[in-house]
C-alpha positions as CSV (number, residue, x, y, z in Angstrom):
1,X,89.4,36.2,118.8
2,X,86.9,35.1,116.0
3,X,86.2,31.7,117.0
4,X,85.8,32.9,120.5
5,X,82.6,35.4,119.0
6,X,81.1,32.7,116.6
7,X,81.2,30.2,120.0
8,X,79.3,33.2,121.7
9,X,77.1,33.7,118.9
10,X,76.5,30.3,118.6
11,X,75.6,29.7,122.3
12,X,73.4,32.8,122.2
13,X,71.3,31.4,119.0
14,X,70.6,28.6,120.5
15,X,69.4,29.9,123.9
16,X,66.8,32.7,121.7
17,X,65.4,30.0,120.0
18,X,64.7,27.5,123.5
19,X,63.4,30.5,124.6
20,X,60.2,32.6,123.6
21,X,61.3,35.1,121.1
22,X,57.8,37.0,120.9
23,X,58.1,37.8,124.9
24,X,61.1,39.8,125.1
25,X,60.8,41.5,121.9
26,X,60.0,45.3,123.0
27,X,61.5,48.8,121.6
28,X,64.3,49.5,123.4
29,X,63.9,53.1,125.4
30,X,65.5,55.9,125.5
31,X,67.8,55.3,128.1
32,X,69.5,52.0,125.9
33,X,73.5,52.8,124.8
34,X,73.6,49.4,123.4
35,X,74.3,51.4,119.7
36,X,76.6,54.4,121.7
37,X,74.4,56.7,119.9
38,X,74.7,60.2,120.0
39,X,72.9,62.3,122.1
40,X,71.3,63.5,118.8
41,X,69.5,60.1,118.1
42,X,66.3,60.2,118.8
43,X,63.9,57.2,120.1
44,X,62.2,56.4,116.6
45,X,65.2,56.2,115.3
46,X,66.5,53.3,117.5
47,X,63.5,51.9,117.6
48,X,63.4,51.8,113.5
49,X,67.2,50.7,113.6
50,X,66.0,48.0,115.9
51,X,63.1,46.5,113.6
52,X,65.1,46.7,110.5
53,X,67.7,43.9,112.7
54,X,64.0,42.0,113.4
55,X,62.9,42.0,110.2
56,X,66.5,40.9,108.7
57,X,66.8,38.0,111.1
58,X,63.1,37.1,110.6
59,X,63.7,37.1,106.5
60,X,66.5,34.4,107.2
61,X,65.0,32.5,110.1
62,X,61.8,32.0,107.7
63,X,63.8,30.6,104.6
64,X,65.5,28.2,107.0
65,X,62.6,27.2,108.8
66,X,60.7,26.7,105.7
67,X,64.2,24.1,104.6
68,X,63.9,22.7,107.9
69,X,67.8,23.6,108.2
70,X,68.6,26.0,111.3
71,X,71.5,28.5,110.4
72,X,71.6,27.6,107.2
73,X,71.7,30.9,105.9
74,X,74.2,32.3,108.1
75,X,78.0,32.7,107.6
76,X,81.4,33.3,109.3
77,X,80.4,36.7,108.9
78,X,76.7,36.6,110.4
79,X,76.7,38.6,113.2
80,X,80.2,40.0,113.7
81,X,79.4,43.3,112.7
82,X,76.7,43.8,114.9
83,X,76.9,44.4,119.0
84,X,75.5,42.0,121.5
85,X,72.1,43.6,121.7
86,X,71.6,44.2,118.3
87,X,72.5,40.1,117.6
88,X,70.2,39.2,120.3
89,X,67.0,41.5,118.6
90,X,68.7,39.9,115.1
91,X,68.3,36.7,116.2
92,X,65.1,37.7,118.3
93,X,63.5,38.0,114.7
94,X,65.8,35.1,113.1
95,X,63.6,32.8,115.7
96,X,60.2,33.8,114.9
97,X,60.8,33.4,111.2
98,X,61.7,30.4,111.7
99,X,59.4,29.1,113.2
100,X,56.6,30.7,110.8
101,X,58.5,29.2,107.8
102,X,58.2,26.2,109.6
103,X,54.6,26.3,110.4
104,X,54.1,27.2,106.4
105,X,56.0,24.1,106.0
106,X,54.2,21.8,107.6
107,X,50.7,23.5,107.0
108,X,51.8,23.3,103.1
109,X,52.8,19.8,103.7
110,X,49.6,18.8,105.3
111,X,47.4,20.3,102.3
112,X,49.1,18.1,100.2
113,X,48.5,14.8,102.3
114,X,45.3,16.2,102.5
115,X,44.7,16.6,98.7
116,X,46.3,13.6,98.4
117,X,44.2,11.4,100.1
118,X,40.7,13.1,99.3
119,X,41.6,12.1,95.3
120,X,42.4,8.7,96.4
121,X,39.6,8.5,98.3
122,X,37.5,9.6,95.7
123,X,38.8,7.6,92.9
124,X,38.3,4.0,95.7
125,X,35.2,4.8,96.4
126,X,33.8,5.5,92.8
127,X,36.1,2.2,91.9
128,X,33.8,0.3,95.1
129,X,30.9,1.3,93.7
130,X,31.5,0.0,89.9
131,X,32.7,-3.1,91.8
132,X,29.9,-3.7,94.3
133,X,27.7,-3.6,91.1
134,X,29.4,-6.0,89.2
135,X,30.1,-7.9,91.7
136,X,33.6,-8.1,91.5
137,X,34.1,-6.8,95.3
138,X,38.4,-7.2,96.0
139,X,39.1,-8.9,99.0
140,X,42.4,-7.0,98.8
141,X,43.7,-4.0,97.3
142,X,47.0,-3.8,95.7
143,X,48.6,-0.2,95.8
144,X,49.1,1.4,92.9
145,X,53.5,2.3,92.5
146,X,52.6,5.0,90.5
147,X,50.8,7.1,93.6
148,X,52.0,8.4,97.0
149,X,51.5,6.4,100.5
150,X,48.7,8.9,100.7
151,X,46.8,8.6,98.3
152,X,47.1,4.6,98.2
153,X,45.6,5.2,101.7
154,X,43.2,7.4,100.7
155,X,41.9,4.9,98.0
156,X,41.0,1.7,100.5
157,X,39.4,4.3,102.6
158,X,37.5,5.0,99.5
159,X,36.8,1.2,98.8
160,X,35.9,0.4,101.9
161,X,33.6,2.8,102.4
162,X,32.0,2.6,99.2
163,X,31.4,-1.3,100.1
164,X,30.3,-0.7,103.5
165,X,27.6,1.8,102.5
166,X,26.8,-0.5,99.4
167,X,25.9,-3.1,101.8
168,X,23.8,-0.7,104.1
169,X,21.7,0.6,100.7
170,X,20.6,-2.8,99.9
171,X,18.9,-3.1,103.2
172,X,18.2,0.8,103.0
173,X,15.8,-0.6,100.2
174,X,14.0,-3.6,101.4
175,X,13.7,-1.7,104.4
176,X,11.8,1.0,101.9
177,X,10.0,-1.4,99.7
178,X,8.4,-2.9,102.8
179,X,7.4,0.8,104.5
180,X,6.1,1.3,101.1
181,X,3.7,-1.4,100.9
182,X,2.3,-0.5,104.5
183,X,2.2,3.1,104.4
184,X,1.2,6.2,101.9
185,X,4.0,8.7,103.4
186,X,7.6,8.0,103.6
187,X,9.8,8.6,106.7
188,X,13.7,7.9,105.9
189,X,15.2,6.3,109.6
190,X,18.1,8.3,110.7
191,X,20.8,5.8,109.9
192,X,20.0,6.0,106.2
193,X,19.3,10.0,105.9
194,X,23.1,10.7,106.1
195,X,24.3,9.3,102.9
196,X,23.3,10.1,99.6
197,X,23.4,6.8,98.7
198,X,21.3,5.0,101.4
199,X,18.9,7.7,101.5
200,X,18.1,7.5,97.5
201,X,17.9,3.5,97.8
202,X,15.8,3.8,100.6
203,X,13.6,6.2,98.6
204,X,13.8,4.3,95.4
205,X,12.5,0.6,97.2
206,X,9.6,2.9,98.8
207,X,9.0,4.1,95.2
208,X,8.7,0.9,93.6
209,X,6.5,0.0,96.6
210,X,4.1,2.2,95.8
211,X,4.0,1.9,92.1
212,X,3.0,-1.6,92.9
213,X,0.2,-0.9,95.3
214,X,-0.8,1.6,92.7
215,X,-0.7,-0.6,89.7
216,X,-2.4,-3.4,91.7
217,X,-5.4,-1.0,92.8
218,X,-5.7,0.2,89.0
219,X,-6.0,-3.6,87.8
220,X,-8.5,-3.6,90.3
221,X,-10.4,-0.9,89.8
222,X,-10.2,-1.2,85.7
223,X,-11.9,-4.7,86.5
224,X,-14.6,-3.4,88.3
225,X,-15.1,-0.8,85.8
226,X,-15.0,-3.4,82.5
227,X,-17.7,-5.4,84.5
228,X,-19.9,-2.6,84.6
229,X,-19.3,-1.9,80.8
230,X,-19.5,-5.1,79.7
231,X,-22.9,-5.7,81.7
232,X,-24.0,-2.0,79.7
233,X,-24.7,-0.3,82.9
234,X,-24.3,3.8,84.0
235,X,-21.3,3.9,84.5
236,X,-20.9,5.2,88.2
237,X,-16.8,5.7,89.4
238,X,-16.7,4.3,93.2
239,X,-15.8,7.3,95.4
240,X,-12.6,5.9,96.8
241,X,-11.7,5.9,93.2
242,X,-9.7,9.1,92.6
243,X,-7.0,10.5,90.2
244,X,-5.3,7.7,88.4
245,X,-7.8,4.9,89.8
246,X,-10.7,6.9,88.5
247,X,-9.1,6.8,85.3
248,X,-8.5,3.1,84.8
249,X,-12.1,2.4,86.4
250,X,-13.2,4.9,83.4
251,X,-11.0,2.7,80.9
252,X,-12.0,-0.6,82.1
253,X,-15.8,0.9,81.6
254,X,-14.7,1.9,78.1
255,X,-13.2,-1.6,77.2
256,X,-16.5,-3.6,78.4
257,X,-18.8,-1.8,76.9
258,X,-16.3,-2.2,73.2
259,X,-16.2,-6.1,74.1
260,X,-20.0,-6.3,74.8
261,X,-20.5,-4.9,71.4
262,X,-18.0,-7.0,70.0
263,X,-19.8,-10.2,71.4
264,X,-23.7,-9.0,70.5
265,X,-22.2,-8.0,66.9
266,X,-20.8,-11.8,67.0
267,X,-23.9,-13.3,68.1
268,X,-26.2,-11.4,65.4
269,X,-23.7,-13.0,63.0
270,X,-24.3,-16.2,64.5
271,X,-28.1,-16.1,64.4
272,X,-28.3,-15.5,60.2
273,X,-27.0,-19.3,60.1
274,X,-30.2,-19.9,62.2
275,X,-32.6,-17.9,61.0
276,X,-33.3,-16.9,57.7
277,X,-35.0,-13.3,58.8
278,X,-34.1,-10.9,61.2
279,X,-35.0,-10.8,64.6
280,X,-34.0,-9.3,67.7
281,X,-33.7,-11.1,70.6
282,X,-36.1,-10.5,73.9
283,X,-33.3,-10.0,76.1
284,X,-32.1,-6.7,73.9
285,X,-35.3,-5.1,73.5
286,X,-34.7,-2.3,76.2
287,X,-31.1,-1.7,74.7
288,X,-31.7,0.2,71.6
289,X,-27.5,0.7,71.6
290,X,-26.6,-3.3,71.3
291,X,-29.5,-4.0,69.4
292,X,-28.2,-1.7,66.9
293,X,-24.7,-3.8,67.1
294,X,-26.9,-7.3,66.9
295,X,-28.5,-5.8,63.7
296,X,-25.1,-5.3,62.2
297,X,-23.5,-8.2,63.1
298,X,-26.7,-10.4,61.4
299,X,-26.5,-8.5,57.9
300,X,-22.8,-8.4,57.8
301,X,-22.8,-12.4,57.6
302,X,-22.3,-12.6,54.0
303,X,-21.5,-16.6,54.0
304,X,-25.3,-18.3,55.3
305,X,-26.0,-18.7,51.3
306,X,-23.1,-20.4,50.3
307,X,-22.4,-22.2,53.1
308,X,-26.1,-23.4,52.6
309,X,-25.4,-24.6,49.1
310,X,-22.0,-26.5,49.9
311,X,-24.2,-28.3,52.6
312,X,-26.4,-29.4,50.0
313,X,-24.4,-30.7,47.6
314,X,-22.1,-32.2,49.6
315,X,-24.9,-34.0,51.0
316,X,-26.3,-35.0,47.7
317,X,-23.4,-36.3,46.4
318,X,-23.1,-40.4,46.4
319,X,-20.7,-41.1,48.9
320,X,-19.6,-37.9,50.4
321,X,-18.9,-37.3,54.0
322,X,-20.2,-34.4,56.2
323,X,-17.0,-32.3,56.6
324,X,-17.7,-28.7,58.0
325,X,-15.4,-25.9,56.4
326,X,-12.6,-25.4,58.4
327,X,-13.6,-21.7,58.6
328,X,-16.8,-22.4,60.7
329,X,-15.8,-25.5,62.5
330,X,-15.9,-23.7,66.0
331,X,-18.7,-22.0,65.1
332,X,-22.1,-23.9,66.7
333,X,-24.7,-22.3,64.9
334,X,-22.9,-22.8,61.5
335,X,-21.8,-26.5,62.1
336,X,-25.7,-26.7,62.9
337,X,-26.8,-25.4,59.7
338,X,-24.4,-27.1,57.2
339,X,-25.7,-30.5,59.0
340,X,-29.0,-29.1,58.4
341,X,-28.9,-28.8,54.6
342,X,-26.4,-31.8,54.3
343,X,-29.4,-34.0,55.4
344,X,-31.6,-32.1,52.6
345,X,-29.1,-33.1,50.3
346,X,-29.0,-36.8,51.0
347,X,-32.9,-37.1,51.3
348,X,-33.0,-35.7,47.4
349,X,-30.4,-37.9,46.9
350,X,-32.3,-40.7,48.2
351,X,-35.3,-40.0,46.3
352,X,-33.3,-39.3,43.2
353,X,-32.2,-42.4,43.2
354,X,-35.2,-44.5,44.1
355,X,-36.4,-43.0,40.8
356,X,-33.8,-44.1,38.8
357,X,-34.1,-48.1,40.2
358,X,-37.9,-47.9,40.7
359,X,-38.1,-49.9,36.9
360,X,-35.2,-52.3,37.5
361,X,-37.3,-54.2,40.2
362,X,-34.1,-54.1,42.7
363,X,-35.1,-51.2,44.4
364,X,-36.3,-52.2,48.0
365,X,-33.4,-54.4,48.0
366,X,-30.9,-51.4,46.8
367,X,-32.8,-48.7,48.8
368,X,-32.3,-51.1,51.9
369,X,-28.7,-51.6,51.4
370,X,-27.9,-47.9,50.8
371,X,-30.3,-47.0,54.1
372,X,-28.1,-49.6,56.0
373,X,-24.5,-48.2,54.6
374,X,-26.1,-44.5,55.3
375,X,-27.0,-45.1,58.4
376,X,-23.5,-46.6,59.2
377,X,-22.2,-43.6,57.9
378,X,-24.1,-41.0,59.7
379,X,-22.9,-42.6,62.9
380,X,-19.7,-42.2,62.0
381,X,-19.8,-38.8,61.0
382,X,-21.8,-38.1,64.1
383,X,-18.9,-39.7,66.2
384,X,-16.3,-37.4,64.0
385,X,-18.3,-34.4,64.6
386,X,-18.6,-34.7,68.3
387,X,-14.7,-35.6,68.6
């Protein structure tokens, strides 16, 4: 008698759960005897009997569907103390619970893949990028034993990607650094403006674009502007000339005008080796400013006297050669002047000696043999000092 109710229980699970539990689940009415109730039991209470055999079957139905194991909760016992129609609404709920602890299963399950494959995702594609840079790109990527088939696949989605838009930023730039060097506004393409990383390279080559035009134009302009210092003109900032090219026009001004003084200060120095007074030359007349810097640079020239002297004696001196300091050896006007006075030396020394051999009756033959060995001389020196 037992096995013949479990086979009819059995048989009847199995037909409530091919069928669609949530369709014939409806509060029995008040003409139902399937409890033999007395007259005395009233419809709410059937109908609360009837969800408490619901909500038992759907407590066990959602543990098992959750295990994936049908029945699993059930015994010999399951269902023998209950009458056909309260079995069919106990297994009317055992069926819906199990199939909601299954759906939680599976939804749970799918989170974790989910999870899963994000972090390996995540962790390939920050791993492509640190590659791609270092060019060290793997051809083929081993999985990693320690991590789930997920995640593993998660990762070369990851790499891949990371490669792929790697390759798409490097064009992302050129393709900026040229719109850059054509135009003043940018206009990121479509195919770059989804990414993060295409749009910032494509941004960063237009960047460096335009810090080149900029820095070009500001060499440009600071020329101009050191031209019209240099030349000690008003200074006048071209109109196209605005913001930061206004300033390196202004600069470049500033620096001309410092180097023109520079060079009148050096030419005033120059001129005390040539003259021996002070005088300002024609062409600085109507520029009170430089001729003030001319004026410095001729009294600050401290070395005309003894430079003069060495001359002197060097030319003097029996025998010696004409050899111009190696302070003032690129300097014209001072070579000039030291050749100067070293001929003043050797025409006293000349006469000095004339003097001495005048009484000894050999002078016109000495005088002509040391004019002959001077001459010689000076030609050398002359070929020495134009070397």
């Amino acid at each position: 008698m037992m096995k013949k109710k479990l086979a009819v229980i059995s048989t009847a699970c199995l037909l409530i759960l091919a069928s669609d539990p949530v369709s014939s689940y409806a509060t029995p009415d008040s003409s139902s005897d399937v409890l033999d109730q007395p007259t005395s039991v009233t419809n709410e209470d059937v109908k609360a009997i009837f969800d408490s055999l619901y909500q038992e079957g759907y407590s066990l139905g959602e543990e098992d569907g959750y295990a994936e194991k049908k029945f699993e909760q059930f015994d010999q016992t399951t269902g023998l103390d209950k009458s056909s129609e309260e079995f069919t609404w106990f297994m009317m709920g055992y069926t819906v619970g199990y199939k909601k602890g299954q759906q939680q299963k599976e939804e749970e399950l799918k989170t974790e893949q989910e999870n899963e494959m994000a972090a390996g995702e995540e962790e390939g594609y920050q791993q492509g990028i640190l590659d791609y840079k270092h060019a060290t790109i793997q051809s083929e990527i081993d999985p990693f034993p320690s991590k789930s088939s997920d995640w593993n696949k998660g990762y070369v989605q990851g790499y891949k990607k990371a490669i792929s838009l790697m390759d798409l930023s490097v064009k992302a730039k050129k393709e900026g650094y040229d719109q850059g060097l054509e135009n003043d506004s940018m206009s990121v393409p479509s195919m770059y403006d989804d990414e993060d990383v295409t749009r910032q390279a494509f941004t960063e080559g237009f960047e460096n674009a335009q810090a080149e035009v900029l820095n070009q134009q500001k060499k440009q302009f600071e020329k101009q502007g050191y031209v019209q210092g240099y030349h000690d003109l008003s200074l006048e900032v071209p109109a196209e000339a605005e913001g930061e090219l206004q300033t390196a026009f202004e600069q470049g001004y500033e620096k001309g005008q410092k180097q023109k003084q520079k060079d009148v200060k050096a030419d005033g120095y120059d001129s005390a080796f040539t003259y021996q007074t002070y005088r300002a030359p024609k062409s600085l007349q109507d520029k009170p400013e430089l001729v003030k810097w001319y004026k410095a640079g001729f009294y600050s020239n401290k070395d005309v006297k003894s430079l003069q002297q060495k001359a002197y004696k060097d030319g003097w001196k029996l025998g010696k050669e004409m050899s111009v300091p190696k302070k003032y050896k690129q300097n014209k006007a001072a070579v000039a002047m030291y050749k100067k006075y070293f001929e003043q030396g050797q025409k006293k020394q000349d006469k000095t000696v004339s003097h001495i051999l005048l009484g000894s009756g050999i002078v016109l033959t000495l005088v002509a043999l040391i004019t002959l060995w001077r001459f010689r001389l000076r030609k050398n020196e002359e070929t020495t000092l134009d070397s």
